[in-house]
C-alpha positions as CSV (number, residue, x, y, z in Angstrom):
1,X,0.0,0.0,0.0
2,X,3.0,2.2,0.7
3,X,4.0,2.2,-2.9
4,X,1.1,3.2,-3.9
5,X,1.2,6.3,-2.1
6,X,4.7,6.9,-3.3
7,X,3.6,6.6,-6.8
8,X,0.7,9.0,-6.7
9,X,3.0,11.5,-4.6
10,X,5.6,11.4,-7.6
11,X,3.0,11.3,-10.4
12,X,1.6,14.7,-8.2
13,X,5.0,16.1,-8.3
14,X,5.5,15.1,-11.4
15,X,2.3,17.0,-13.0
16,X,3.2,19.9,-11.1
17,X,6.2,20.3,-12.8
18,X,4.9,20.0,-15.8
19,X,2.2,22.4,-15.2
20,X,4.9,25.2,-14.1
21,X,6.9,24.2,-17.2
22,X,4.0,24.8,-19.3
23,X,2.8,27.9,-17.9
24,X,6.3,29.7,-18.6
25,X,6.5,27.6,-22.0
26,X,3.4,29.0,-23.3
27,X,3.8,32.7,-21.7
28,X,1.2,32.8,-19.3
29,X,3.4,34.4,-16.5
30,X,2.9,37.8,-15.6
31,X,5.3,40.1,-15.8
32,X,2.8,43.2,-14.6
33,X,0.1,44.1,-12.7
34,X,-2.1,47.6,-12.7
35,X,-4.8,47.2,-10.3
36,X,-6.9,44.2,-11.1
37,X,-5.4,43.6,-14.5
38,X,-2.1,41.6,-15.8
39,X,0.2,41.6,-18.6
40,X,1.5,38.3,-19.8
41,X,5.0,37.3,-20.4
42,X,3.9,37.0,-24.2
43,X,2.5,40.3,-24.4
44,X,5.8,41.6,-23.2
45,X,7.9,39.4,-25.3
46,X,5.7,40.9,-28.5
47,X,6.2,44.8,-27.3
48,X,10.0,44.2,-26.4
49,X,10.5,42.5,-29.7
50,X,8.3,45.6,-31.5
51,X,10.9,48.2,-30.2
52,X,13.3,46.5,-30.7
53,X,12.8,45.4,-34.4
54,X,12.5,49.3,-35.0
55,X,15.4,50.2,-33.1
56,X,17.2,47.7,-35.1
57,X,15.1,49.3,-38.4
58,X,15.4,52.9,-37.5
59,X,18.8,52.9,-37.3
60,X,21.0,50.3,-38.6
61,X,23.8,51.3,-37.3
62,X,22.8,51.0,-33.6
63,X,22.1,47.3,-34.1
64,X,20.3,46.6,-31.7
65,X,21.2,43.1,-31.5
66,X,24.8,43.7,-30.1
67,X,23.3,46.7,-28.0
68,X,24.6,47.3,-24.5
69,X,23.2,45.8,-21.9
70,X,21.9,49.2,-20.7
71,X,19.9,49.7,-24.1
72,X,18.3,46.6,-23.9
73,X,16.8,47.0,-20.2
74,X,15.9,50.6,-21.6
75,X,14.4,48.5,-24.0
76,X,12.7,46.4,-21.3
77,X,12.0,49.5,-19.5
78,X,10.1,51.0,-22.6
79,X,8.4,47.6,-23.0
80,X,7.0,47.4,-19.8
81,X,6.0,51.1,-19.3
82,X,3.7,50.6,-22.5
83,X,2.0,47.7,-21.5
84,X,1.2,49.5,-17.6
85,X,-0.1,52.3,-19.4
86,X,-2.0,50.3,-21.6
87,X,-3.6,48.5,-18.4
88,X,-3.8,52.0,-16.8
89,X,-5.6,52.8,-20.0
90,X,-8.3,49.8,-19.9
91,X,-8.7,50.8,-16.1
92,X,-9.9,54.4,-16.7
93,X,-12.2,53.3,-19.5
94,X,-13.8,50.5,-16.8
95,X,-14.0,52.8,-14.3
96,X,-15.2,56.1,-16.9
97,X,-17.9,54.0,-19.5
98,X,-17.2,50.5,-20.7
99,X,-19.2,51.3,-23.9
100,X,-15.6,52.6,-24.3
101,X,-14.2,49.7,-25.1
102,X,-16.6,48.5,-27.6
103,X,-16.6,52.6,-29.5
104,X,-12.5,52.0,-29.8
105,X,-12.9,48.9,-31.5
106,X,-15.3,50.1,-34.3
107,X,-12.5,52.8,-34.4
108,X,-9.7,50.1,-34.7
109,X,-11.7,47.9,-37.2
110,X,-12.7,51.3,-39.2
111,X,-8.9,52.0,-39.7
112,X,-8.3,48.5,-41.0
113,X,-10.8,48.3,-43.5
114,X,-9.7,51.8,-45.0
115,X,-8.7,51.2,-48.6
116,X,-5.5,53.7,-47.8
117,X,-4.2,51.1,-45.3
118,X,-4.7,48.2,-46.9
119,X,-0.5,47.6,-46.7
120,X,-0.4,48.2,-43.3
121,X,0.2,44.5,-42.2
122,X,3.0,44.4,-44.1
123,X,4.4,48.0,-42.8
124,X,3.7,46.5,-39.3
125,X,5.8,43.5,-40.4
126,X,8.4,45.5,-41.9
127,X,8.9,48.6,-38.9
128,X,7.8,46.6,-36.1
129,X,8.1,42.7,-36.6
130,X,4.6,42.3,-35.9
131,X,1.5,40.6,-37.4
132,X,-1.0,42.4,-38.3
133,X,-3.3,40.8,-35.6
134,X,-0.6,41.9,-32.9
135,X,-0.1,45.5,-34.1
136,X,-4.0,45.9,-33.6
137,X,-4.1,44.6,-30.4
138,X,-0.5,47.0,-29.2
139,X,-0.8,49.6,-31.5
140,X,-4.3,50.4,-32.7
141,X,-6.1,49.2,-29.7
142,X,-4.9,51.6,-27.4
143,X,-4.7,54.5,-29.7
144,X,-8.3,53.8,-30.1
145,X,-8.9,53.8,-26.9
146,X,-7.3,56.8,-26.3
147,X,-8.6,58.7,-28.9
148,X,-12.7,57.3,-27.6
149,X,-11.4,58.6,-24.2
150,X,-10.7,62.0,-24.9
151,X,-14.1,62.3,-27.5
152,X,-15.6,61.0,-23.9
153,X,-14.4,64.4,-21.8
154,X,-14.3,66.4,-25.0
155,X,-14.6,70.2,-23.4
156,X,-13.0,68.9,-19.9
157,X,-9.7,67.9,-20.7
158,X,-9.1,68.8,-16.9
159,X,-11.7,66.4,-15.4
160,X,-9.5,63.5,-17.8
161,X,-6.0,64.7,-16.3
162,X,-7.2,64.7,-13.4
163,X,-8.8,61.5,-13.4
164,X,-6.0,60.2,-15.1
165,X,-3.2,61.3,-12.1
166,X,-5.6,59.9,-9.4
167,X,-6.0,56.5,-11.1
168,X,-1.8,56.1,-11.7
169,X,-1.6,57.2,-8.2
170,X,-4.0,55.3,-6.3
171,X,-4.1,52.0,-8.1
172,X,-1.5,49.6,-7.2
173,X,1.2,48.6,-9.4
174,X,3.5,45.2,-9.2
175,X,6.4,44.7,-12.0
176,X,7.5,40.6,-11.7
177,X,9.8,41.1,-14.3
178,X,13.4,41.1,-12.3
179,X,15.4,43.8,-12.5
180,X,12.7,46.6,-12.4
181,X,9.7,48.5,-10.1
182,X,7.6,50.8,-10.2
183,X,8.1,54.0,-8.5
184,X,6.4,57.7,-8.7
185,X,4.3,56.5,-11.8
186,X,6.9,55.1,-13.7
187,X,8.7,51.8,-15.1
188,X,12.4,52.3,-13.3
189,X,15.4,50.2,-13.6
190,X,17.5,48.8,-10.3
């Protein structure tokens, strides 16, 4: 009976390993979290590789492939600062009107079914190394967002700073990424 018991404590272990393997294999660690809300260990992986592909693009001669370790965790700095904004962003809308959410898409799906942007997949391939699916979800989404935001408190720009300073400084912020925390509304390096 004692092997038994063995055996299903092993197989437990076992599984549990696995698990953790799989959750960091397919990117479902956190790496940021603005209030409620979390950004994956994917998601960062596709912003950092976005500025850097255009840092490498922008400037060839920078290459940001042999960069200095203190580009690339300005690079990682950049990364992450997007993606709290970006949660910072999808808090305010919650927390304004989340018809928000659903205006900014209709804004996002307008611009990508515009006959004058029907190349830009391949310019978001090109500057930023991303699909188009990807550079819709980073790049248009938010801008979307922002853009319905403001439209929102058009004629009380104040009332959406204001909101805006409250919400960065009373929501709680945790960076899981190592090597980096928040502090005074910002993505800082150790």
């Amino acid at each position: 009976m004692n092997i038994f018991r063995k055996g299903y404590f092993v197989l437990a272990v076992v599984l549990l390993l696995l698990g953790g393997a799989a959750i960091m294999g397919f990117s479902f660690l956190p790496v940021l979290k603005v209030g409620g809300r979390a950004a994956s260990y994917a998601e960062f992986l596709s912003v950092y590789g976005a500025l850097k592909t255009f840092e490498e693009r922008a400037s060839p001669r920078s290459k940001a492939r042999d960069a200095p370790a203190t580009q690339v965790r300005e690079l990682k700095r950049l990364a992450l600062a997007e993606l709290a904004d970006n949660l910072f962003l999808d808090e305010m809308i919650s927390k304004t009107d989340p018809g928000i959410f659903k205006k900014a898409e209709e804004i996002a799906e307008t611009v990508l079914k515009d006959g004058k942007n029907s190349s830009l997949g391949r310019a978001s391939e090109e500057l930023y190394g991303l699909k188009l699916e990807d550079f819709k979800k980073f790049v248009l989404l938010p801008q979307a967002k922002r853009d319905a935001l403001t439209d929102y408190y058009k004629g009380d720009e104040e009332k959406l700073s204001g909101t805006w300073l409250a919400l960065k400084k009373n929501t709680a912020v945790k960076i899981y990424y190592p090597g980096f925390y928040w502090q005074d509304g910002d993505v800082k390096i150790k």
